[in-house]
N, C-alpha and C positions, 0 to 999 in steps of 0.2 A: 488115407492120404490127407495129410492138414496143410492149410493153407490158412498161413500164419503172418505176425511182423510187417504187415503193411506201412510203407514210410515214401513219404516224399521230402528228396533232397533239393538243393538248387547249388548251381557254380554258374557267377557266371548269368549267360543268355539263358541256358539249356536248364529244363528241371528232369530230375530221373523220377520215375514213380516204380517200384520193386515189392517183391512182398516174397515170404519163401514159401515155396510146394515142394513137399517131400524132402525137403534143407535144400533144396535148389531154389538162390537168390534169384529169378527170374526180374529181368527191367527193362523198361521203356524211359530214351532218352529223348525230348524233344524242348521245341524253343519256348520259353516260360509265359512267353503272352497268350499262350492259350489255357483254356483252363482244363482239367481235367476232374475226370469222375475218383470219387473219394469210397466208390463203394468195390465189392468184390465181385462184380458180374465180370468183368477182365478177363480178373484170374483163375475166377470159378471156369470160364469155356477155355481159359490156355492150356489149365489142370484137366480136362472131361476126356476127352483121348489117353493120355498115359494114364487116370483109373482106370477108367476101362480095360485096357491091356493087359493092368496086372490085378483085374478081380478085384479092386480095394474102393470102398467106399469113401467120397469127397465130405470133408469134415470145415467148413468157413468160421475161422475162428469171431466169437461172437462179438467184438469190435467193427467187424465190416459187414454189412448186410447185401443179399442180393435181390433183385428185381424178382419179386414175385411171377412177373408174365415169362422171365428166363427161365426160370426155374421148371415151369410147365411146359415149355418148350424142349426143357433141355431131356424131359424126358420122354416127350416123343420122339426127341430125335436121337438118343440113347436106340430106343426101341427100331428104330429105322437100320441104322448101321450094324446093331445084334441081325437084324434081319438077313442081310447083306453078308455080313460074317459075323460067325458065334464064336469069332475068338477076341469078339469086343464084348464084354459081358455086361450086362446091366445091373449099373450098383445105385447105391441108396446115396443122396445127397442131404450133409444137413446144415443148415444156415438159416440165421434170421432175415425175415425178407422184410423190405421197404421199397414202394413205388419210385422207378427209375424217373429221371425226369433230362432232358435237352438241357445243355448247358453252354453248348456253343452255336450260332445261328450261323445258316448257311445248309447249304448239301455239298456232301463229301463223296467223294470216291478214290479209288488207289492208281497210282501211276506210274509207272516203272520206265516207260519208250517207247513199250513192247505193243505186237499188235492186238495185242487184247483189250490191254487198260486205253490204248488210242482210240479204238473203237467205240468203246465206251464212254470215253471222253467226248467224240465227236457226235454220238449219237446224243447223250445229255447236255451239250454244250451249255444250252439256255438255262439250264437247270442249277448245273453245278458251281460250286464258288469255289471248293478248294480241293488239292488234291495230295494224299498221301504218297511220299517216296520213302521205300523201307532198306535199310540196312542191319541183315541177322535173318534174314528171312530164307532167300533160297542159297544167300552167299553172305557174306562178309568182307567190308572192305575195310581198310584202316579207312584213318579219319583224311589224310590228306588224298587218299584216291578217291573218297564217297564224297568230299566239294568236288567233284569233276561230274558226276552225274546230277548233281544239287544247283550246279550254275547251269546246266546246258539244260534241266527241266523247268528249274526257276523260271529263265526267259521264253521256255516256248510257252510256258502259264501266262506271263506277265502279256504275251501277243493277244491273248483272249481277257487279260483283266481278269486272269484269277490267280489263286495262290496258293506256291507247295506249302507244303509242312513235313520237313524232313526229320523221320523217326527211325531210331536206334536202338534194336533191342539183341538181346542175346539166347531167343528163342530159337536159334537154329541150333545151338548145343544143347537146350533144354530136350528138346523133341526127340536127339538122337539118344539121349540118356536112355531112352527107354525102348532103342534099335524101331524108330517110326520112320515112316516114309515120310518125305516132305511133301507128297501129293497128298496122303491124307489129312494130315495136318495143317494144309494151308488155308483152310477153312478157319482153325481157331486161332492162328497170328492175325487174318486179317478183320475174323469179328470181334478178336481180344481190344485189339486197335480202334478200331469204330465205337466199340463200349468205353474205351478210356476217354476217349474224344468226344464222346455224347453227341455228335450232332442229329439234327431231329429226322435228317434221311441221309442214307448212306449207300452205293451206290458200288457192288463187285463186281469186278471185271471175270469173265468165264472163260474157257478155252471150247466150248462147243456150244450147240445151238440148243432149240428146246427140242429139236427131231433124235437129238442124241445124247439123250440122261443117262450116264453108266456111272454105278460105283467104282471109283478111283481107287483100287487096291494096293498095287504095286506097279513102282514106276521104274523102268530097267537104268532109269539115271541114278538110281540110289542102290545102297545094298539092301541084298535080304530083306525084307520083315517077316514078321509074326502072319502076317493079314496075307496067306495067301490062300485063302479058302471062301467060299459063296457058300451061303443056304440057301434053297430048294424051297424050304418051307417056308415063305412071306407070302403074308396077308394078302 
């Protein structure tokens, strides 16, 4: 699987950052004052779940490099989810790596309404400066219904003196291309995001505690996948 044609557009407020995996144009749309990351660690963990699914090894075309400390992460954590289920295979990635470096100052986290990323919010208050709202994630709205969620989080931000960053991408048809669940996957739309956004701490919101670490297989909100088996034999 290649991961290809890296490009940053602008219109406008909004800049889109895209690159194609497997000829799926995958993109992130957001507001142009922020800066974003120029390398493929992104796309490298948006691409790591559908190789895996389908046995093919991740190929980063050698214009974009990826963060070498990713790279060795990304194969423990290869090995983790093989563990979990062997119908995510462990394949070989290859790319030129370059030390990631923080490009935006502040700490981030993601914010939806919901009571998770509130919680989250409210636990790090002191901490955090800004906070991600996503469209293409577990839904899609057009553009004139997502300014409805974009004003009413803006201002409960603006009560605390911090700031959304509302981001657009088209990873919720990317994922299903490949019949994934949006439970397992929600892991790489929202650290694809935190790598394009560089900030130097980043901050996920969970749906359970630490008394309840369970592999996220299948989610009866979604159809079928592939992922409905556990291994027996981990480490």
């Amino acid at each position: 699987m290649l991961i290809k044609d890296w490009k940053i557009e602008k219109d406008g407020d909004i800049q889109e950052i895209s690159a194609l995996i497997d000829g799926f144009r995958l993109w992130y749309r957001l507001p142009k004052q922020y800066r974003t990351s120029k390398a493929g660690d992104s796309f490298l963990v948006a691409a790591l779940f559908p190789a895996m699914s389908k046995g093919e090894g991740l190929e980063i075309d050698s214009h974009l490099t990826v963060s070498p400390r990713l790279l060795k992460n990304t194969s423990k954590l290869q090995e983790i989810h093989h563990c979990w289920n062997p119908a995510l295979e462990i394949i070989p990635i290859k790319a030129r790596t370059l030390p990631g470096e923080s490009i935006n100052n502040g700490v981030l986290t993601f914010f939806s309404g919901g009571v998770d990323s509130s919680f989250t919010f409210l636990k790090h208050m002191d901490e955090i400066s800004h906070a991600v709202l996503i469209n293409g994630f577990d839904f899609f709205l057009d553009k004139g219904i997502f300014m409805i969620p974009i004003k009413r989080n803006s201002q409960f931000m603006q009560t605390f003196n911090k700031i959304l960053i509302p981001v657009e991408t088209n990873y919720y048809e990317f994922g299903y291309n490949y019949n994934l669940s949006r439970v397992l996957t929600q892991t790489c739309i929202l650290a694809s995001i935190a790598l394009l956004l560089a900030f130097p701490c980043v901050y996920i919101p969970a749906s359970y505690s630490y008394s309840q670490l369970i592999p996220l297989l299948v989610s009866p909100f979604n159809r079928p996948t592939v992922f409905e088996r556990r291994s027996t034999n981990c480490p």
